[in-house]
C-alpha positions as CSV (number, residue, x, y, z in Angstrom):
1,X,93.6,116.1,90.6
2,X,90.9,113.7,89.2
3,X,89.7,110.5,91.4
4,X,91.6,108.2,88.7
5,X,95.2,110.2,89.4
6,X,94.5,110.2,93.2
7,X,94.3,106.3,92.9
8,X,97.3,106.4,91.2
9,X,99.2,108.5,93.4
10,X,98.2,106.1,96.2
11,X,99.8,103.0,94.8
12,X,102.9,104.9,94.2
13,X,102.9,105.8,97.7
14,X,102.4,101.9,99.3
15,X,105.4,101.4,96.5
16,X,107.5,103.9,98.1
17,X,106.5,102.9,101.7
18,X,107.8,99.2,100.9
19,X,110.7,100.5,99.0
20,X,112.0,102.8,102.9
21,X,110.9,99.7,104.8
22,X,113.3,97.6,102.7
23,X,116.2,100.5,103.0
24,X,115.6,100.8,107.1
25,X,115.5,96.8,107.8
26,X,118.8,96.3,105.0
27,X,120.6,99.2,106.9
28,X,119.7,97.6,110.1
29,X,121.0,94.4,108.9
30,X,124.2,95.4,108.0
31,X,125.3,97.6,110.9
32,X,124.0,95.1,113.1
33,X,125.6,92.3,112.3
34,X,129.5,92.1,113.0
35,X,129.4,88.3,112.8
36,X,128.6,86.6,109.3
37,X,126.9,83.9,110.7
38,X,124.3,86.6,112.1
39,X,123.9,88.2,108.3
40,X,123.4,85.2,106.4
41,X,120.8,84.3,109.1
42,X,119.5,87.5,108.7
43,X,119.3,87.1,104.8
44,X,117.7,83.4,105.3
45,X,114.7,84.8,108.0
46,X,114.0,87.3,104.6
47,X,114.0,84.9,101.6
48,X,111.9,83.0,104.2
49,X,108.8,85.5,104.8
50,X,109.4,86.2,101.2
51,X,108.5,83.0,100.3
52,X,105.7,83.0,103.1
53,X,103.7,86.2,102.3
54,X,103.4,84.8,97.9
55,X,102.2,81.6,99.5
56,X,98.7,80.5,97.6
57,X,97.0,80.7,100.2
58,X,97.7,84.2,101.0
59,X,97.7,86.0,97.4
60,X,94.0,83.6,97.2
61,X,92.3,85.6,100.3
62,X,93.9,88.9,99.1
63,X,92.5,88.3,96.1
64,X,89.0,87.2,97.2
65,X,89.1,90.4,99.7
66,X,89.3,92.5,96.6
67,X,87.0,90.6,94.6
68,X,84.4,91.4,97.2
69,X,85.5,95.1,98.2
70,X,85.3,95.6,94.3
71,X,81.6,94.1,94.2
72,X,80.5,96.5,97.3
73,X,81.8,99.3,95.1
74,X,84.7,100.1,98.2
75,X,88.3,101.5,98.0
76,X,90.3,98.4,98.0
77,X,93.8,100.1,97.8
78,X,95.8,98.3,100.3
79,X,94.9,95.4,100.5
80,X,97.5,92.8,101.7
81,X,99.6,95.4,102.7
């Protein structure tokens, strides 16, 4: 496996990682919650950090992280993650 494949196989995985996160808090959620009231508050806290991690400010410092990790000639794979 060349470097460029390996780089590619990495990303995939950080994909994948996000993707069990999201099935393992959901499946929490849900047999958590025997009042709706808790699972539309549950649903709001989400949509919330959502919102809060593609702030400006935060894609601007992961962006200027890689800028400069790129310049150094380092991995920056990961990044904001």
């Amino acid at each position: 496996m060349n470097t460029n494949q390996y780089k590619g196989f990495r990303g995939i995985r950080f994909g994948v990682y996000v993707g069990i996160l999201h099935l393992i808090g959901f499946n929490c959620l849900f047999a958590s919650t025997a009042d709706s009231t808790l699972l539309g508050l549950g649903f709001l806290a989400y949509t919330l950090g959502m919102r809060h991690a593609f702030d400006a400010d935060h894609i601007v410092a992961i962006d200027n992280t890689i800028r400069k990790l790129v310049q150094q000639k380092e991995d920056a794979v990961g990044v904001g993650f």
